[in-house]
C-alpha positions as a Markdown table, in Angstrom:
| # | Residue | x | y | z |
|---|---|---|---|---|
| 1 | Unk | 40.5 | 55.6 | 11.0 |
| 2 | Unk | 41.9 | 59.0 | 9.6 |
| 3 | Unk | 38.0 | 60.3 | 9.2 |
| 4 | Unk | 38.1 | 59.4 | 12.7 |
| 5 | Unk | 41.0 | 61.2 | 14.0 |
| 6 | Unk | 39.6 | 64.4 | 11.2 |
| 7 | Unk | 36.2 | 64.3 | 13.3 |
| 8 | Unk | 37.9 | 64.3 | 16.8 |
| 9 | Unk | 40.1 | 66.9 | 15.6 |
| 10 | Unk | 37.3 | 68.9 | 14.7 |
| 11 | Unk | 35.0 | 68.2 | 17.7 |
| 12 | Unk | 38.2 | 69.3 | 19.5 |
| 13 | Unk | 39.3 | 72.5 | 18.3 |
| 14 | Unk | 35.3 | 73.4 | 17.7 |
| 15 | Unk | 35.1 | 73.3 | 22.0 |
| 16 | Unk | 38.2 | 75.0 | 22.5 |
| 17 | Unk | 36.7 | 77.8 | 20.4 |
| 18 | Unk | 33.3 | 78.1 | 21.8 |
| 19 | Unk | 35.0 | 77.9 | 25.4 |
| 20 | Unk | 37.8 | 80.5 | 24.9 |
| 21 | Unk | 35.2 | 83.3 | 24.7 |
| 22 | Unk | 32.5 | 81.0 | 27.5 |
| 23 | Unk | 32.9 | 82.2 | 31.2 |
| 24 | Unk | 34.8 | 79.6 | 33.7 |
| 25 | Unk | 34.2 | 76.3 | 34.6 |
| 26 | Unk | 32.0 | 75.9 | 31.4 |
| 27 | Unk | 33.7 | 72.9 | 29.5 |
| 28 | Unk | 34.3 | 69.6 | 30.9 |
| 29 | Unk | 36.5 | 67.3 | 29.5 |
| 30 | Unk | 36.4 | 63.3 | 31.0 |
| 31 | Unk | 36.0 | 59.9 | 30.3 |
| 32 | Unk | 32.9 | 57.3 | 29.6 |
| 33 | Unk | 33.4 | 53.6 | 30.7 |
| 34 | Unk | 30.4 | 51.4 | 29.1 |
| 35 | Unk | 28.9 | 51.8 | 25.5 |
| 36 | Unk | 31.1 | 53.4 | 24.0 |
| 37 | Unk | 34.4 | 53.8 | 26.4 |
| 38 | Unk | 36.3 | 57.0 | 25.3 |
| 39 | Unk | 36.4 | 60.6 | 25.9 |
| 40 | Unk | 33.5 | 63.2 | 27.4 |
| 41 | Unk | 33.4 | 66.4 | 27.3 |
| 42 | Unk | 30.3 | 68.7 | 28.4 |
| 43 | Unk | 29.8 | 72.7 | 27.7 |
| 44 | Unk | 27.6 | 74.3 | 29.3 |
| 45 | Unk | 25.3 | 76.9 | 27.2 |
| 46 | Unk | 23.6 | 78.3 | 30.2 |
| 47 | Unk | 22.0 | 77.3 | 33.5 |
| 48 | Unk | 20.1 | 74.3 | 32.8 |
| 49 | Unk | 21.4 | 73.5 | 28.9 |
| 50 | Unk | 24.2 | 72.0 | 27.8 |
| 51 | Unk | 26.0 | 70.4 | 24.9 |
| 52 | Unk | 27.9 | 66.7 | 25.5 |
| 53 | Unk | 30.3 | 65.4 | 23.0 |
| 54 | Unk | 31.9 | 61.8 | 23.1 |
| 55 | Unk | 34.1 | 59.6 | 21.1 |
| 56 | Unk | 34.4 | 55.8 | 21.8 |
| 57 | Unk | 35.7 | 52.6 | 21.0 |
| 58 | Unk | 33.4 | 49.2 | 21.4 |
| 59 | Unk | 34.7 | 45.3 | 20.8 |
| 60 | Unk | 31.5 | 44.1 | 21.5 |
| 61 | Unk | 30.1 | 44.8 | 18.7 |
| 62 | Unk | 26.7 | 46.1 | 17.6 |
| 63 | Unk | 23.5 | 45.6 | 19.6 |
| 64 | Unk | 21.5 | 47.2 | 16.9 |
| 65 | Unk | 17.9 | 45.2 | 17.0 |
| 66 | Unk | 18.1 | 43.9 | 13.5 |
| 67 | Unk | 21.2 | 43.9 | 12.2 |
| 68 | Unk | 23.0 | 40.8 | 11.7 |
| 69 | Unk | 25.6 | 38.6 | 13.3 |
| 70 | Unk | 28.5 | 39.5 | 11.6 |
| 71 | Unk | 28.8 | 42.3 | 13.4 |
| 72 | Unk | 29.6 | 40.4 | 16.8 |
| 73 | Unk | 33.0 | 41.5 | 17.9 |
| 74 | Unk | 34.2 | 44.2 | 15.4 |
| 75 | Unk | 36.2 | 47.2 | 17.0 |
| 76 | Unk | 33.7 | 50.2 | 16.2 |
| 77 | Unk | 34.5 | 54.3 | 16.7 |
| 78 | Unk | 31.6 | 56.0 | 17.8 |
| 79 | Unk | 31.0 | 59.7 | 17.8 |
| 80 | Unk | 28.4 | 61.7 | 19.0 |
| 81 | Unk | 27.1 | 64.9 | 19.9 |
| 82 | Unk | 23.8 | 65.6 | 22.0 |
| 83 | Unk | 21.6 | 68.5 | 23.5 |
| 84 | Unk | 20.8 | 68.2 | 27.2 |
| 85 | Unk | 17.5 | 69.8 | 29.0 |
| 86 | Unk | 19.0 | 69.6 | 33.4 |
| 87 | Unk | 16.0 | 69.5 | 36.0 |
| 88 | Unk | 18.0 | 70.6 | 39.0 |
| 89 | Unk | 15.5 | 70.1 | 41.6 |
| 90 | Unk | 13.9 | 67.2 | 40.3 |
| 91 | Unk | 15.5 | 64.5 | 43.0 |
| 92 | Unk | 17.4 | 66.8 | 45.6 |
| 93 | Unk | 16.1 | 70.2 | 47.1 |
| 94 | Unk | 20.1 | 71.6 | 47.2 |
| 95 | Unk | 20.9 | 70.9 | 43.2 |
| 96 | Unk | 23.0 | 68.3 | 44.0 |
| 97 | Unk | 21.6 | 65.5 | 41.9 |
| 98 | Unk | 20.1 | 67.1 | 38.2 |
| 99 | Unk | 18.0 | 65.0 | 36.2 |
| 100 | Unk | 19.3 | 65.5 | 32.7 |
| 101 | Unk | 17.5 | 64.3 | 29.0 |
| 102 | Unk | 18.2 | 65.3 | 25.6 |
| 103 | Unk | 18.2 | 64.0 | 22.3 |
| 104 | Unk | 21.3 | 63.6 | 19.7 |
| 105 | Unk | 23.3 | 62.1 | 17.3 |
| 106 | Unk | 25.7 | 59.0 | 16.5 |
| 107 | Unk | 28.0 | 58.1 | 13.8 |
| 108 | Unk | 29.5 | 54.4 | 13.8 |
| 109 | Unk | 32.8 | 54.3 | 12.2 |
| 110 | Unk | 35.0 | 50.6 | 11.5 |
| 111 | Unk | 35.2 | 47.6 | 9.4 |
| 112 | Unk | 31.4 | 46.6 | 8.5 |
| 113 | Unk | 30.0 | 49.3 | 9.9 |
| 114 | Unk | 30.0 | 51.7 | 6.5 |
| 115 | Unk | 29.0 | 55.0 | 8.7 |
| 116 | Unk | 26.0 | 53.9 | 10.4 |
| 117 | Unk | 24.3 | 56.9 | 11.8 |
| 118 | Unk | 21.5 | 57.2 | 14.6 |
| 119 | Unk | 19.5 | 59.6 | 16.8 |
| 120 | Unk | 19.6 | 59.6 | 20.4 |
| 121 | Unk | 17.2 | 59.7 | 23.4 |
| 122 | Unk | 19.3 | 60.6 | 26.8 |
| 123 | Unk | 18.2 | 60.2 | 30.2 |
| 124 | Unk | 20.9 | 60.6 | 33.1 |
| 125 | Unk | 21.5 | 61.8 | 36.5 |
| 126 | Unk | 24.8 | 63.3 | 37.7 |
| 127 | Unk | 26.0 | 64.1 | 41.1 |
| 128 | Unk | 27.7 | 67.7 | 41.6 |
| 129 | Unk | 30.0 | 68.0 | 44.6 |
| 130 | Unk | 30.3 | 71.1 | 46.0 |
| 131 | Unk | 33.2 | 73.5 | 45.7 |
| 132 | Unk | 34.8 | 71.2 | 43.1 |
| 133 | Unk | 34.5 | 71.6 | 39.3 |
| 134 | Unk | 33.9 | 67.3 | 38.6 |
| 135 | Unk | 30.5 | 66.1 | 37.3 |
| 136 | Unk | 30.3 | 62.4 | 37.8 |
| 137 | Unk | 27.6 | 61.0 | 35.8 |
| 138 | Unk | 25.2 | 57.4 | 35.0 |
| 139 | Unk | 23.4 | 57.8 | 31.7 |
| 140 | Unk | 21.1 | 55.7 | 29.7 |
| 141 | Unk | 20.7 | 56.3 | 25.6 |
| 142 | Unk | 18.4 | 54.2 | 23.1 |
| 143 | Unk | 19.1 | 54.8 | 20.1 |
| 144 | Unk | 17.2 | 54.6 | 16.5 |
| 145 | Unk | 19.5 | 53.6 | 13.6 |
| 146 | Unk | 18.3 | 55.2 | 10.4 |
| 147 | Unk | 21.8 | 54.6 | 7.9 |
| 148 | Unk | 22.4 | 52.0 | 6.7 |
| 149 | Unk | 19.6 | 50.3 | 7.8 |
| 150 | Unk | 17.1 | 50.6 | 10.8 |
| 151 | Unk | 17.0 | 49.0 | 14.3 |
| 152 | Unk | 16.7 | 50.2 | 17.9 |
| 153 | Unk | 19.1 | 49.7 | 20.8 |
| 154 | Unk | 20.4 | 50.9 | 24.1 |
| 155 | Unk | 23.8 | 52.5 | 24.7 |
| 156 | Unk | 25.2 | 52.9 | 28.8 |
| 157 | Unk | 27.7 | 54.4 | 30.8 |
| 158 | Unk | 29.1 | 55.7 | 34.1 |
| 159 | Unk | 31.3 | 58.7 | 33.7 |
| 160 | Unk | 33.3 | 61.6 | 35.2 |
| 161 | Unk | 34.3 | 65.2 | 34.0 |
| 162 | Unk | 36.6 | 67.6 | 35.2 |
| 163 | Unk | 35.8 | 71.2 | 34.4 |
| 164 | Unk | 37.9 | 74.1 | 33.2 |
């Protein structure tokens, strides 16, 4: 739990830093309900990149393909950080409705987990209302666990930012 709270704290302060120099309405901060549930947070790098950052809790336990049963219904923290590519026009002719992908990172933190660590595949969509600084957001993520040992699986969740 306290590297937890160290690597929040860090994710946290890193943000504010990069966004006290970044123009307006650049960060996002929110929440994720699904796999994990927990904070979001988004900064924007330029027009159609960005940079998404989120720290969870799960009780389901983990739905790594592979690993074994004992893990059924152990709190876990998860962490991650991820790159995202936005296809504005992809769906919508007014921007509305970006397409977004990326890949990323994840660090499983709790009893049994040992500080399991994966690489993500994102796919979303998100829906930008005008003349208001919220992103609301449905992503999909497999994953690819590489530590400590190796299995596939899918994270999900519906989510909403508000933007600074």
């Amino acid at each position: 739990m306290k590297n937890t709270l160290y690597a929040f704290l860090f994710l946290f302060f890193l943000i504010i830093s990069v966004t006290i120099n970044g123009q307006t309405r650049k960060f996002g901060l929110g929440v994720i309900i699904g796999e994990p549930t927990g904070v979001s947070a988004k900064l924007w790098t330029s027009n159609t990149n960005a940079l998404a950052f989120g720290v969870g809790w799960s009780v389901e336990g983990y739905r790594i393909n592979g690993f074994d049963s004992d893990y059924d219904n152990v709190t876990r923290t998860h962490i991650h950080a991820d790159y995202l590519w936005h296809s504005f026009y992809a769906i919508s002719p007014n921007g509305q409705f970006p397409l977004y992908y990326g890949i990323g990172g994840r660090i499983n933190t709790g009893p049994q987990y040992s500080g399991t660590f994966a690489v993500r595949g994102i796919i979303g969509i998100e829906w930008l209302p005008r003349n208001t600084p919220l992103d609301i957001f449905i992503e999909v993520v497999p994953s690819l666990q590489l530590v400590s040992s190796t299995g596939i699986g899918i994270d999900a969740g519906i989510g909403a930012r508000f933007f600074f």
